[in-house]
HTML snippet that shows the backbone in 3Dmol.js (N, CA, C, O; Angstrom):
<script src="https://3Dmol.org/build/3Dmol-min.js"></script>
<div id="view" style="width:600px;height:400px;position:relative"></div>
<script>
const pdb = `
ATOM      1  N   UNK A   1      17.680  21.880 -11.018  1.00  0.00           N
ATOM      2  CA  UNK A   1      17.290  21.330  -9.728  1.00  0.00           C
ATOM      3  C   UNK A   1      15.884  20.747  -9.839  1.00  0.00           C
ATOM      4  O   UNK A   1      15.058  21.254 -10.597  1.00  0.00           O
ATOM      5  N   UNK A   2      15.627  19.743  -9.128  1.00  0.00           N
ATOM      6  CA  UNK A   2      14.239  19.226  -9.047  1.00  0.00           C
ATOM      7  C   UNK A   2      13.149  19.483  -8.552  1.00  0.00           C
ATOM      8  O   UNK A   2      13.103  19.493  -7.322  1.00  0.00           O
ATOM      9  N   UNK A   3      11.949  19.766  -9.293  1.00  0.00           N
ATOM     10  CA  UNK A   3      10.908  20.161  -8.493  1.00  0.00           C
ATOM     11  C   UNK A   3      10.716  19.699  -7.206  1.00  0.00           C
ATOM     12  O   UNK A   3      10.717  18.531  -6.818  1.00  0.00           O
ATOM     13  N   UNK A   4      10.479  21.162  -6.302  1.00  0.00           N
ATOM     14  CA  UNK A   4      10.336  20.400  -4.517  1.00  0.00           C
ATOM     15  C   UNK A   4       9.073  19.032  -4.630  1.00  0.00           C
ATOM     16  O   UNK A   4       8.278  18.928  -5.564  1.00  0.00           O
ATOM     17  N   UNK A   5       9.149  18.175  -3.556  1.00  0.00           N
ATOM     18  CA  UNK A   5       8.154  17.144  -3.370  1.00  0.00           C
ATOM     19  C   UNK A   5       6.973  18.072  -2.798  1.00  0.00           C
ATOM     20  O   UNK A   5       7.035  18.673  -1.725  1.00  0.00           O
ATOM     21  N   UNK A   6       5.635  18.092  -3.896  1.00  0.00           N
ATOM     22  CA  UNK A   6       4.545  18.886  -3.574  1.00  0.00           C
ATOM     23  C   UNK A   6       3.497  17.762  -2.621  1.00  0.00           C
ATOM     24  O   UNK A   6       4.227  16.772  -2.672  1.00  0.00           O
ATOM     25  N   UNK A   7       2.729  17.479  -2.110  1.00  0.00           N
ATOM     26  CA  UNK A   7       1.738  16.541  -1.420  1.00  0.00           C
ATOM     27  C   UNK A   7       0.610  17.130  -0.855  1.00  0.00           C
ATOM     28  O   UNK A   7       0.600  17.967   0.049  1.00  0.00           O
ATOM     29  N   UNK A   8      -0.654  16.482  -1.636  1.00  0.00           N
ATOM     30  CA  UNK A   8      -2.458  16.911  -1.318  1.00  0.00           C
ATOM     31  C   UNK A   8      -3.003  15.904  -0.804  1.00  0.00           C
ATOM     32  O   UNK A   8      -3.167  14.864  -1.443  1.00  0.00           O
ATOM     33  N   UNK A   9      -3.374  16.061   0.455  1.00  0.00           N
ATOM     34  CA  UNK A   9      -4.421  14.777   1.362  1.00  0.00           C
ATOM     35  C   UNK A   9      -5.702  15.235   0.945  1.00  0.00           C
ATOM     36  O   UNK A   9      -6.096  16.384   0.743  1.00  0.00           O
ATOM     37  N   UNK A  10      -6.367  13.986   0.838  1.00  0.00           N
ATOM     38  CA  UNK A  10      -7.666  14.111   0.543  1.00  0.00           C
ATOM     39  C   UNK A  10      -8.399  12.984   1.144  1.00  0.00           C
ATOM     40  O   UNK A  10      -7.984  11.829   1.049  1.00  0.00           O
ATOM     41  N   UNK A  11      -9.561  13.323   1.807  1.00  0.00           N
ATOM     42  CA  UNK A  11     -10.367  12.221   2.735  1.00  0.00           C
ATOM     43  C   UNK A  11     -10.816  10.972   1.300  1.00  0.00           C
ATOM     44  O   UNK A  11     -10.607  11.000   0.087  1.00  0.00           O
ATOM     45  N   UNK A  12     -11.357  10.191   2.026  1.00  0.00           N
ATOM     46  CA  UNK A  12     -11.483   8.749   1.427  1.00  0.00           C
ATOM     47  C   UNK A  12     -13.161   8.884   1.922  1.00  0.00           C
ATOM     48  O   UNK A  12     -13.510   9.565   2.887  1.00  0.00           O
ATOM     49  N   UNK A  13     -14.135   8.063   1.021  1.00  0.00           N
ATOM     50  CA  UNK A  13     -15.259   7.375   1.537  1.00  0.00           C
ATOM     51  C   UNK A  13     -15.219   6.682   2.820  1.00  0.00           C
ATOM     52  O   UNK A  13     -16.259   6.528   3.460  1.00  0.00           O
ATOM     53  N   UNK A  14     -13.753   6.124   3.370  1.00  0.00           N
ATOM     54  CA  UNK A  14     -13.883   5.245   4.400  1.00  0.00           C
ATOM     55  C   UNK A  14     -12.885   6.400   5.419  1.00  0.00           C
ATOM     56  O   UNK A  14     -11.793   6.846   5.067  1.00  0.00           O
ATOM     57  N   UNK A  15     -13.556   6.700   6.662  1.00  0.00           N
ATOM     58  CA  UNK A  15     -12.554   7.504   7.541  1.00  0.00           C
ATOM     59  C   UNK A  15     -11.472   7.190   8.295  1.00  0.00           C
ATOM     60  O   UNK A  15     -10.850   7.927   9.061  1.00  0.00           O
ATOM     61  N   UNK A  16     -11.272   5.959   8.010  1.00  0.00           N
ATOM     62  CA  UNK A  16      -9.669   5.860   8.261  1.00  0.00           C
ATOM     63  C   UNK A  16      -8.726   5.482   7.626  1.00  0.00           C
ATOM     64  O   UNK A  16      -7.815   4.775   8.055  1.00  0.00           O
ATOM     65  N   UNK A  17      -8.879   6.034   6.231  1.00  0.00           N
ATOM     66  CA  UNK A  17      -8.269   5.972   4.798  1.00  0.00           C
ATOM     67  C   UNK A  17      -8.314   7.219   4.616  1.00  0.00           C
ATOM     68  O   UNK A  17      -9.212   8.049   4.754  1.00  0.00           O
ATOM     69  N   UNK A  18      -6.663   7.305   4.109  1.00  0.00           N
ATOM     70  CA  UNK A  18      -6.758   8.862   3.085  1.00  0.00           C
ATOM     71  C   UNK A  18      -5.822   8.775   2.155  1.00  0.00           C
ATOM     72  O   UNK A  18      -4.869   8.031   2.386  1.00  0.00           O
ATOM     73  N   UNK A  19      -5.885   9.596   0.752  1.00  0.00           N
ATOM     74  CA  UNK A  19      -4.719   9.809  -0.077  1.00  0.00           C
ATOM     75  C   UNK A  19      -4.066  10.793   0.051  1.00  0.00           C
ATOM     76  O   UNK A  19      -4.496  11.942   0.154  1.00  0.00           O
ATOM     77  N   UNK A  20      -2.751  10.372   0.058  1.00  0.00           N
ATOM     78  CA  UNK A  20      -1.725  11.592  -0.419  1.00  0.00           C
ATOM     79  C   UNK A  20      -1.037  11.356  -1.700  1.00  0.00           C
ATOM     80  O   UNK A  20      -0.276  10.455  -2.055  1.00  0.00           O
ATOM     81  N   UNK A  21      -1.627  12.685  -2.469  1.00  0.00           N
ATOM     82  CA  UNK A  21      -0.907  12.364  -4.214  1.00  0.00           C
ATOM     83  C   UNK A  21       0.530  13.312  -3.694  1.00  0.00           C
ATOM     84  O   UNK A  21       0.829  14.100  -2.797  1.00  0.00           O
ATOM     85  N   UNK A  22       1.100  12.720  -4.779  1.00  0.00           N
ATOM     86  CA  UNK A  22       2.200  13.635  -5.084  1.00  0.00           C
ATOM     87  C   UNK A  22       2.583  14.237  -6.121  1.00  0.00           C
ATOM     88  O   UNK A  22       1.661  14.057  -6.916  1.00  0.00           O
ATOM     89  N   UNK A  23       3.401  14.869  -6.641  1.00  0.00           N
ATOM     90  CA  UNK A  23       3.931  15.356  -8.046  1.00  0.00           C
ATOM     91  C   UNK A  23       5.177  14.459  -8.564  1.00  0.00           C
ATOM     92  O   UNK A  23       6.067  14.777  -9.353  1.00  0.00           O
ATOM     93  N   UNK A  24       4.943  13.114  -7.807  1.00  0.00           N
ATOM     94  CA  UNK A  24       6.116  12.194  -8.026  1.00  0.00           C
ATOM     95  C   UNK A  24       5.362  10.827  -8.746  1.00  0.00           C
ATOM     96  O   UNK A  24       4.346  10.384  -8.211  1.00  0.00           O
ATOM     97  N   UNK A  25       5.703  10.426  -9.517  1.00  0.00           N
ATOM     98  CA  UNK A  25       5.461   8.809  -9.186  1.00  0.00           C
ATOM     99  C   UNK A  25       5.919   7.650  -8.451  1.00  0.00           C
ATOM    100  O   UNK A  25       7.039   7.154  -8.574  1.00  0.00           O
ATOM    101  N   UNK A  26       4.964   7.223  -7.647  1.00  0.00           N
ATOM    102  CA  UNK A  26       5.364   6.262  -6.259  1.00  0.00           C
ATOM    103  C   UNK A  26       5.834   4.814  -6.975  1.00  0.00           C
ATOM    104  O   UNK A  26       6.714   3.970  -6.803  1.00  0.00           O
ATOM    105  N   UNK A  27       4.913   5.006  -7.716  1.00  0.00           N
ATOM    106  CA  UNK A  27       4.236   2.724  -7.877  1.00  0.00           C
ATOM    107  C   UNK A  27       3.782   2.699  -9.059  1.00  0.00           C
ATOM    108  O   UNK A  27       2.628   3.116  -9.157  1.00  0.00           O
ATOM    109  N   UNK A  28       4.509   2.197 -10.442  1.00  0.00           N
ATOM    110  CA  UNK A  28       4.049   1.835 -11.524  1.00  0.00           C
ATOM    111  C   UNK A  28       2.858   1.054 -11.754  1.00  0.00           C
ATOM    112  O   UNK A  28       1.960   1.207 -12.581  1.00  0.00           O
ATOM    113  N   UNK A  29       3.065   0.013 -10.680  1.00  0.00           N
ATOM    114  CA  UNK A  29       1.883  -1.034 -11.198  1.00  0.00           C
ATOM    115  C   UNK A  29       1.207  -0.710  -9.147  1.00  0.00           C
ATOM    116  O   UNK A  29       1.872  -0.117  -8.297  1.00  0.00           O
ATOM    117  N   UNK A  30       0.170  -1.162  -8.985  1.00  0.00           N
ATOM    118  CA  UNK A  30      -0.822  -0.818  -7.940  1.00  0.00           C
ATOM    119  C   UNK A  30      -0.103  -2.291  -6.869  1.00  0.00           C
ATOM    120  O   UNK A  30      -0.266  -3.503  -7.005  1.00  0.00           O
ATOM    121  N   UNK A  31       0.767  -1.436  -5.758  1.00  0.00           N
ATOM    122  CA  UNK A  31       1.322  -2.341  -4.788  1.00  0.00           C
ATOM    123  C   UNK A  31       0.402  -2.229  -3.238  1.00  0.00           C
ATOM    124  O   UNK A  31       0.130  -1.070  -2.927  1.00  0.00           O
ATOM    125  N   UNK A  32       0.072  -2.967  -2.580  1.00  0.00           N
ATOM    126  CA  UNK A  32      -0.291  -2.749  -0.970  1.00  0.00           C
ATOM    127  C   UNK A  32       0.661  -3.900  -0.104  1.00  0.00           C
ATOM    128  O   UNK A  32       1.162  -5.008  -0.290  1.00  0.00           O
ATOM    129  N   UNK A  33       0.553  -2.839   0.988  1.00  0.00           N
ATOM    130  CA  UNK A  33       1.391  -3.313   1.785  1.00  0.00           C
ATOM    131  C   UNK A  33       0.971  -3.245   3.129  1.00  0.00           C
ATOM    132  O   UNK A  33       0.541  -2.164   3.532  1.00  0.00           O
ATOM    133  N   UNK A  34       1.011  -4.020   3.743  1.00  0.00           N
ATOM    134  CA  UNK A  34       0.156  -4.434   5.117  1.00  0.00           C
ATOM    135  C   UNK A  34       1.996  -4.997   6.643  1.00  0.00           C
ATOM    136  O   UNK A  34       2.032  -5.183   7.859  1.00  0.00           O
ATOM    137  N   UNK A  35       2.822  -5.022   5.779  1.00  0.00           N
ATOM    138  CA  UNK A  35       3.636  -5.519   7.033  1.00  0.00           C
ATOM    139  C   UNK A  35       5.336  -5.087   6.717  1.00  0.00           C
ATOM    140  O   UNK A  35       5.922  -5.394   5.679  1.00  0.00           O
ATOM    141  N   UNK A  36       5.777  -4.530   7.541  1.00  0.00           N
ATOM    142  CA  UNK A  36       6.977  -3.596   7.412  1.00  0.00           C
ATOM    143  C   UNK A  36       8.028  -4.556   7.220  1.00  0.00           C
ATOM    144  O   UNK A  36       8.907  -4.207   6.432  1.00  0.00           O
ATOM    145  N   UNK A  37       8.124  -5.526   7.682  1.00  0.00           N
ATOM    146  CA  UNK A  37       9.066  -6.624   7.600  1.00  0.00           C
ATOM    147  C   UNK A  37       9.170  -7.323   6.177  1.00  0.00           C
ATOM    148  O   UNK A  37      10.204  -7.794   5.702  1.00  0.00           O
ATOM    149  N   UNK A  38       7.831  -7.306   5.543  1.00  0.00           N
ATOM    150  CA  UNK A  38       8.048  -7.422   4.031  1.00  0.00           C
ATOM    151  C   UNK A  38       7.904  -6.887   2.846  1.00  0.00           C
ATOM    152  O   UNK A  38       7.856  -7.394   1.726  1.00  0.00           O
ATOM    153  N   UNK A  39       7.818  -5.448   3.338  1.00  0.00           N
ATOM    154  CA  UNK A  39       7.910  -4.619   2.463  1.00  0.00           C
ATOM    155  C   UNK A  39       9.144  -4.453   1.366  1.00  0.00           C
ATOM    156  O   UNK A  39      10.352  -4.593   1.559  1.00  0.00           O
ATOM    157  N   UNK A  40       8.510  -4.146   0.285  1.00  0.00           N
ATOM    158  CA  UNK A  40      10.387  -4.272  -0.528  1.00  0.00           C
ATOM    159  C   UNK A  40      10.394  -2.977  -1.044  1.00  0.00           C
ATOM    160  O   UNK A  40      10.883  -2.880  -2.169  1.00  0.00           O
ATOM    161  N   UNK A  41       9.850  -1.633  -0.356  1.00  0.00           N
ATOM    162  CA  UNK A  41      10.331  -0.167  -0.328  1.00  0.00           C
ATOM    163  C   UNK A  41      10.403   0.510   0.557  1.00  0.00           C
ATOM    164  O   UNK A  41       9.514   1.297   0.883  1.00  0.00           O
ATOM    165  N   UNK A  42      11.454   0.361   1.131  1.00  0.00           N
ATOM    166  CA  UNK A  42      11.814   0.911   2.279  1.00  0.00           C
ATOM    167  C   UNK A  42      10.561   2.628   3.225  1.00  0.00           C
ATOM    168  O   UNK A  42      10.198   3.010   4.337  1.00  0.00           O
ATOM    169  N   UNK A  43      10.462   2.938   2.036  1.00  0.00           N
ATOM    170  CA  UNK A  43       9.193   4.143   2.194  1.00  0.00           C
ATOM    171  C   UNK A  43       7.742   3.700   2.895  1.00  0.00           C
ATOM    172  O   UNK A  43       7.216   4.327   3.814  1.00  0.00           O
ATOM    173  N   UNK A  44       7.184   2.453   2.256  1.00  0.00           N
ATOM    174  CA  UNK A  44       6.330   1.821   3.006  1.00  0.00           C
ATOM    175  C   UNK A  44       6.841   1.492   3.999  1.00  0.00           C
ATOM    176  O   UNK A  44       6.591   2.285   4.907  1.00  0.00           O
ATOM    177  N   UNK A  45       7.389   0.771   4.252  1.00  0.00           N
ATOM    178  CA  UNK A  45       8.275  -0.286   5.872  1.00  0.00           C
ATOM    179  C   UNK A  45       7.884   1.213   6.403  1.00  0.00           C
ATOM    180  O   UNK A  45       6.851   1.188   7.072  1.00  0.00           O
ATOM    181  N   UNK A  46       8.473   2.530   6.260  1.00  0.00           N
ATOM    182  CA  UNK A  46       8.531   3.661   7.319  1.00  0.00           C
ATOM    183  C   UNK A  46       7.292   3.745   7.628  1.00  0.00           C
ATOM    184  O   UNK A  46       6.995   3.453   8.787  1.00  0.00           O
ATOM    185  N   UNK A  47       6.161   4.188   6.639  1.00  0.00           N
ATOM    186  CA  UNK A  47       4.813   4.472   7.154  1.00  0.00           C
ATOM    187  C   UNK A  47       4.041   3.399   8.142  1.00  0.00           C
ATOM    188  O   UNK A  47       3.283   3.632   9.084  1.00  0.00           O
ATOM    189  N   UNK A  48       4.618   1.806   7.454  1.00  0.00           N
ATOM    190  CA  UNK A  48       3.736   1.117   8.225  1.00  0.00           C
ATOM    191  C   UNK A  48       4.255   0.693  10.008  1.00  0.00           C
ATOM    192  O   UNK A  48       3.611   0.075  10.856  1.00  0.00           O
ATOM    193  N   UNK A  49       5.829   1.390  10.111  1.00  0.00           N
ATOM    194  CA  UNK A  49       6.090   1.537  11.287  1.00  0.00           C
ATOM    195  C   UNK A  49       5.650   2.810  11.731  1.00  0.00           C
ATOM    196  O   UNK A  49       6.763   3.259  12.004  1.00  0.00           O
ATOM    197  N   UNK A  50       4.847   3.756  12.017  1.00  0.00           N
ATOM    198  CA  UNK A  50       4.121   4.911  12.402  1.00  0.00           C
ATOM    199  C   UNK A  50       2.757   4.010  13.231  1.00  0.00           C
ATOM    200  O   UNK A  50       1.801   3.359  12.811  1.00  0.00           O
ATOM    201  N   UNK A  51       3.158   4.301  14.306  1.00  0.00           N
ATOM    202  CA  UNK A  51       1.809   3.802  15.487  1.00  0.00           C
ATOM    203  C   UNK A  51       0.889   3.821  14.310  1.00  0.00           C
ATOM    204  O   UNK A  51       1.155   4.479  13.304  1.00  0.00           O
ATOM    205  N   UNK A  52      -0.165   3.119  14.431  1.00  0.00           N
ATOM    206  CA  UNK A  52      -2.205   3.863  14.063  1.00  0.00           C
ATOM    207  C   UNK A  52      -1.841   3.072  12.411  1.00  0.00           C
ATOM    208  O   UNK A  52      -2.823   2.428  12.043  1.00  0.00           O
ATOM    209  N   UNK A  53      -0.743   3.015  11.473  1.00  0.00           N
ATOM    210  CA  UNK A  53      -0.828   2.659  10.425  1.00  0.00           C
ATOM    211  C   UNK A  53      -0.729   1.057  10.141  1.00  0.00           C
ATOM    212  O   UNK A  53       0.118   0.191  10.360  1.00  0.00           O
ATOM    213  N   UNK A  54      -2.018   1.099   9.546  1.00  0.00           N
ATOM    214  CA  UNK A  54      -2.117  -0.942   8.687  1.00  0.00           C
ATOM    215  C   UNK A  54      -2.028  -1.137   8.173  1.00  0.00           C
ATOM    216  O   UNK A  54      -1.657  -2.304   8.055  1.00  0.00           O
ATOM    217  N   UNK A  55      -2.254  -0.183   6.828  1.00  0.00           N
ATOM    218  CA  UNK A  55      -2.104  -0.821   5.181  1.00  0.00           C
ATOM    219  C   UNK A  55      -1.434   0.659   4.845  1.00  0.00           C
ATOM    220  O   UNK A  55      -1.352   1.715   5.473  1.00  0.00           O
ATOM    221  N   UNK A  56      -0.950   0.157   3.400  1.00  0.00           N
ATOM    222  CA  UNK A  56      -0.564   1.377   2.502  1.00  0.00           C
ATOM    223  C   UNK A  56      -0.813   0.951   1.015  1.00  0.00           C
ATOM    224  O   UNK A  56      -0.528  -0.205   0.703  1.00  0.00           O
ATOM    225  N   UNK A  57      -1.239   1.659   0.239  1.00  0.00           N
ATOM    226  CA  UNK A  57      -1.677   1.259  -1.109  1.00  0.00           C
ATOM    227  C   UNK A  57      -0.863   2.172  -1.643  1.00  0.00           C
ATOM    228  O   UNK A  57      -0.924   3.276  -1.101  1.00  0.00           O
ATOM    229  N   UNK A  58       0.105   2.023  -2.806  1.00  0.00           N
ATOM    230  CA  UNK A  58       0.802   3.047  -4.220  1.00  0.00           C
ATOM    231  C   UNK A  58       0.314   2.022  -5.129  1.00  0.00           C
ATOM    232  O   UNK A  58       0.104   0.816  -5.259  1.00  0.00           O
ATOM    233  N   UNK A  59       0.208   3.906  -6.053  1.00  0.00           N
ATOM    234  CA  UNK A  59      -0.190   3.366  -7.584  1.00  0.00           C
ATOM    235  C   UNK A  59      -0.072   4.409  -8.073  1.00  0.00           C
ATOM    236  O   UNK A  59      -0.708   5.250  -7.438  1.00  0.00           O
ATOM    237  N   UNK A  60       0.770   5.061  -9.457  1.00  0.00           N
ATOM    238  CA  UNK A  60       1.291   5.931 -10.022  1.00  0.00           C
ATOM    239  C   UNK A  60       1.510   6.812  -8.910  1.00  0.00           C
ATOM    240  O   UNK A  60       2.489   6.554  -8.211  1.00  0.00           O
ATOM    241  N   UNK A  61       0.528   8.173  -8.486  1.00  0.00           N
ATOM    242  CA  UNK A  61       1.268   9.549  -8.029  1.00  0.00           C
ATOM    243  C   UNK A  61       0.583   9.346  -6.524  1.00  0.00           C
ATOM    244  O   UNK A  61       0.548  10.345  -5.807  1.00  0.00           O
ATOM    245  N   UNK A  62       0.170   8.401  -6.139  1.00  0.00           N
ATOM    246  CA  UNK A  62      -0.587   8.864  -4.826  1.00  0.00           C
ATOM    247  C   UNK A  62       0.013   7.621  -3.870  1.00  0.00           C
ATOM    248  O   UNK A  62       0.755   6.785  -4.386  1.00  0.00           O
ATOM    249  N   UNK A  63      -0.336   7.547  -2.501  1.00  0.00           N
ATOM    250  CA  UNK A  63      -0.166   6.660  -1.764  1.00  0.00           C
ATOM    251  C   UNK A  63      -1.569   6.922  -0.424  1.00  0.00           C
ATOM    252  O   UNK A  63      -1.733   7.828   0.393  1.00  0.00           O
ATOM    253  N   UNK A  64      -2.242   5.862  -0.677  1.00  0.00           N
ATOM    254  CA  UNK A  64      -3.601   5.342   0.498  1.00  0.00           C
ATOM    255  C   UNK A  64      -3.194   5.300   1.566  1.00  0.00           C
ATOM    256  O   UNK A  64      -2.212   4.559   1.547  1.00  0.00           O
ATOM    257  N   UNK A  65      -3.365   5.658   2.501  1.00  0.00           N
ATOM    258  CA  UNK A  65      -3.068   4.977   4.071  1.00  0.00           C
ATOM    259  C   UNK A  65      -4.255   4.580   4.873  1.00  0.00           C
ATOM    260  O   UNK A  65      -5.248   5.283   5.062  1.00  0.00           O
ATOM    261  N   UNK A  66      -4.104   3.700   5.203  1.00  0.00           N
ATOM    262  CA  UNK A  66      -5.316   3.275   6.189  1.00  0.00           C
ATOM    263  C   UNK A  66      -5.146   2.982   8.118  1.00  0.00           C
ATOM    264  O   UNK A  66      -4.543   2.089   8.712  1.00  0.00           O
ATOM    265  N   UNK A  67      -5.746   3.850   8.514  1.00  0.00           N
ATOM    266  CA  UNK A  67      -5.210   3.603   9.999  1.00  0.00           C
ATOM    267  C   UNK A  67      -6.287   3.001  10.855  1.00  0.00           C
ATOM    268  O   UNK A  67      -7.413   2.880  10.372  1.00  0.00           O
ATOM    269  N   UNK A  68      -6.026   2.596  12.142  1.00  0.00           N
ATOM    270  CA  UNK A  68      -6.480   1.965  13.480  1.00  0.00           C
ATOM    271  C   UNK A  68      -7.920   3.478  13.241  1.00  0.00           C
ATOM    272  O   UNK A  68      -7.889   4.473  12.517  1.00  0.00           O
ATOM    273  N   UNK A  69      -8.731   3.101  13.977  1.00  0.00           N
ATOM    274  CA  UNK A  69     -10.080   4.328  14.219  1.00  0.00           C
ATOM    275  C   UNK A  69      -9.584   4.574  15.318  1.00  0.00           C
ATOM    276  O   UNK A  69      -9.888   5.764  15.225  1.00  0.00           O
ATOM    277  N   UNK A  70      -9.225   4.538  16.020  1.00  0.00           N
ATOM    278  CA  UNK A  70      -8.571   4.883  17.388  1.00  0.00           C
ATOM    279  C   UNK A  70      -7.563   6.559  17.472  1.00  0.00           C
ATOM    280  O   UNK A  70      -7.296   7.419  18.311  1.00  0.00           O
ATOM    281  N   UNK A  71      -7.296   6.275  16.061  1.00  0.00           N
ATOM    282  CA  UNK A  71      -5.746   7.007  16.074  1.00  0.00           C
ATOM    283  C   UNK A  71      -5.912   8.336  14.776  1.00  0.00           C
ATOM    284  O   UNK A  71      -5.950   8.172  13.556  1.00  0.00           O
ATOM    285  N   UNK A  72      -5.999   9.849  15.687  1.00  0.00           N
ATOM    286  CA  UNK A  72      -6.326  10.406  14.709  1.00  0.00           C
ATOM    287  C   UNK A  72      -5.474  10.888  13.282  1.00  0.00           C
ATOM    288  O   UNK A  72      -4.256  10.723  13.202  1.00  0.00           O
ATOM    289  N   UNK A  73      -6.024  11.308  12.529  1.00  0.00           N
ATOM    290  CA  UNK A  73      -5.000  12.187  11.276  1.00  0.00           C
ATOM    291  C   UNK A  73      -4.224  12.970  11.947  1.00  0.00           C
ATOM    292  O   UNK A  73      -2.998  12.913  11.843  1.00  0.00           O
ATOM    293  N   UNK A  74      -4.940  13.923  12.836  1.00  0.00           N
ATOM    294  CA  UNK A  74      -3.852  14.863  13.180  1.00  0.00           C
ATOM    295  C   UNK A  74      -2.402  14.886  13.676  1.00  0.00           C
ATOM    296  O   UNK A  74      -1.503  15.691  13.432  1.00  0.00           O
ATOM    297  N   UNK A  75      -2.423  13.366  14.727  1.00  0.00           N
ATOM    298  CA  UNK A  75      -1.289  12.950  15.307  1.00  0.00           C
ATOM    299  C   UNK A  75      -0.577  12.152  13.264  1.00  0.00           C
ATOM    300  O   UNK A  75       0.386  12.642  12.675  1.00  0.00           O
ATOM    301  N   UNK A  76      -1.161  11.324  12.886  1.00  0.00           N
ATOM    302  CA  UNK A  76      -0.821  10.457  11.469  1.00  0.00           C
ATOM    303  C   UNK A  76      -0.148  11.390  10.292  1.00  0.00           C
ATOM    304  O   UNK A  76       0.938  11.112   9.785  1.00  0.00           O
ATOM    305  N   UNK A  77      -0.845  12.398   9.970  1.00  0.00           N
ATOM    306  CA  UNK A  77      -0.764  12.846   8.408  1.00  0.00           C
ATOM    307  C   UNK A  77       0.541  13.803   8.591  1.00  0.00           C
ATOM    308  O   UNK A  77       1.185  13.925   7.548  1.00  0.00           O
ATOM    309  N   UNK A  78       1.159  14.649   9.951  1.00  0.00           N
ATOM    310  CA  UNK A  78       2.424  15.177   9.753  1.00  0.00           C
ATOM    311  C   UNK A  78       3.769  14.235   9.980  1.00  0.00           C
ATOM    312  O   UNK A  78       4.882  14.567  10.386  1.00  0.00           O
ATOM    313  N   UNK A  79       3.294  13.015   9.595  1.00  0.00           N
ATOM    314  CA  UNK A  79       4.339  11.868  10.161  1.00  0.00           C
ATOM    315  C   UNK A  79       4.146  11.198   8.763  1.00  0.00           C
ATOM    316  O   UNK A  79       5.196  10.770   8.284  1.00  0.00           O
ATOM    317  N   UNK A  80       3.333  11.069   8.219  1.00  0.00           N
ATOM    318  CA  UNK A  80       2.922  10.589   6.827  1.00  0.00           C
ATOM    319  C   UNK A  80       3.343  11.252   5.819  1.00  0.00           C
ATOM    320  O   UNK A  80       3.670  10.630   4.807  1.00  0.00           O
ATOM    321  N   UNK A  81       3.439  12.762   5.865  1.00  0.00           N
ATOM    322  CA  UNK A  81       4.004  13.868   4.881  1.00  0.00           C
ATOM    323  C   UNK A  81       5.919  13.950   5.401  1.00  0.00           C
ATOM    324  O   UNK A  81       6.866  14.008   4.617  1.00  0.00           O
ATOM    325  N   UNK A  82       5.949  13.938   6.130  1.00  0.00           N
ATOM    326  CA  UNK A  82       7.372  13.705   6.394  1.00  0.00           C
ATOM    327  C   UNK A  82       8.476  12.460   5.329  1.00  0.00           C
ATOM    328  O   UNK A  82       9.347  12.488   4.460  1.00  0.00           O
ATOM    329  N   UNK A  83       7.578  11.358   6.256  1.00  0.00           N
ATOM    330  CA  UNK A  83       8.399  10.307   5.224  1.00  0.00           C
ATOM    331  C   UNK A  83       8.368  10.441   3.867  1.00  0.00           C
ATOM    332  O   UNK A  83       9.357  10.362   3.138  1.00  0.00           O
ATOM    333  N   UNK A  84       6.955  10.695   3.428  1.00  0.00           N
ATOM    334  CA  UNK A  84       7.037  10.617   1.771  1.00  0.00           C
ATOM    335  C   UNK A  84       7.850  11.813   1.375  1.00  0.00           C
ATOM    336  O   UNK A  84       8.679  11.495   0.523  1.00  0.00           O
ATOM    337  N   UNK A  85       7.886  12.814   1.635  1.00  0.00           N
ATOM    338  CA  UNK A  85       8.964  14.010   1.237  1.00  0.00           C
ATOM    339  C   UNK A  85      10.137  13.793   1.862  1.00  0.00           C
ATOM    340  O   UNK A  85      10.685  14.886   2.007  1.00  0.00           O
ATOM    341  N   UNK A  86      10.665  13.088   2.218  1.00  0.00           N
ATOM    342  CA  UNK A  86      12.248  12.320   2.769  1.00  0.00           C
ATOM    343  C   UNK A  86      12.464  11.200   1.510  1.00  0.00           C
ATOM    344  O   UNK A  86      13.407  11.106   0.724  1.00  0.00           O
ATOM    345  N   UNK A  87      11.181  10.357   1.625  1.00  0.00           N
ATOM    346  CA  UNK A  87      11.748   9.526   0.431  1.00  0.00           C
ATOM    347  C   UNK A  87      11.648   9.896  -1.236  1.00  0.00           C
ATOM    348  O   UNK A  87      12.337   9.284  -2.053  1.00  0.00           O
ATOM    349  N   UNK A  88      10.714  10.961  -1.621  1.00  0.00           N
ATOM    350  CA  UNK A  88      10.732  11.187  -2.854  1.00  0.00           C
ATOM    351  C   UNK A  88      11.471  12.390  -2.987  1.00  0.00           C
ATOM    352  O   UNK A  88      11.977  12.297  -4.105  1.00  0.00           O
ATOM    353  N   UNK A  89      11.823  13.475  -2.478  1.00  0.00           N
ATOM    354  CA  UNK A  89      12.706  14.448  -2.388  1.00  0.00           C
ATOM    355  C   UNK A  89      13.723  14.072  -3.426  1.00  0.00           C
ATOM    356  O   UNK A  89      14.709  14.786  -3.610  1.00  0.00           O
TER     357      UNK A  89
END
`;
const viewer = $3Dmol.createViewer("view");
viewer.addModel(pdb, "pdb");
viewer.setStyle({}, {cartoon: {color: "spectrum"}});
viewer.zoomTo();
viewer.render();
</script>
């Protein structure tokens, strides 16, 4: 059976950026994604439909999120850990 999907947030220099690594690899080569409609991984399209979210950055084990200043982590990061452990599971 496969290791469960593990995930560590960690603040960013900029406060409405954060990483979540995983024990998965997301993104071979370093992708961002700014618009759900042209996203071509369905995993992004989810995050960047989550109110407060604008960008998303993957690159090997982690994924960036960057949100509105308006809109806190607390409401963001259990909606952010959801999808990515739905899609890498």
């Amino acid at each position: 059976m496969a290791e469960p999907v593990a995930i560590s947030v960690q603040g960013t220099p900029n406060p409405n950026a954060a990483k979540f690594t995983l024990n998965r690899t997301v993104a071979a080569q370093g992708r961002t994604y700014r618009d759900p409609a042209t996203a071509d991984a369905a995993w992004a399209a989810q995050l960047l439909a989550i109110d407060g979210v604008t960008q998303v950055f993957a690159l090997n084990n982690f994924v960036s999120v960057t949100k509105r200043p308006e809109v806190s982590w607390d409401v963001l990061g259990p909606q952010i850990e959801s999808v990515l452990q739905q899609a890498f599971a």
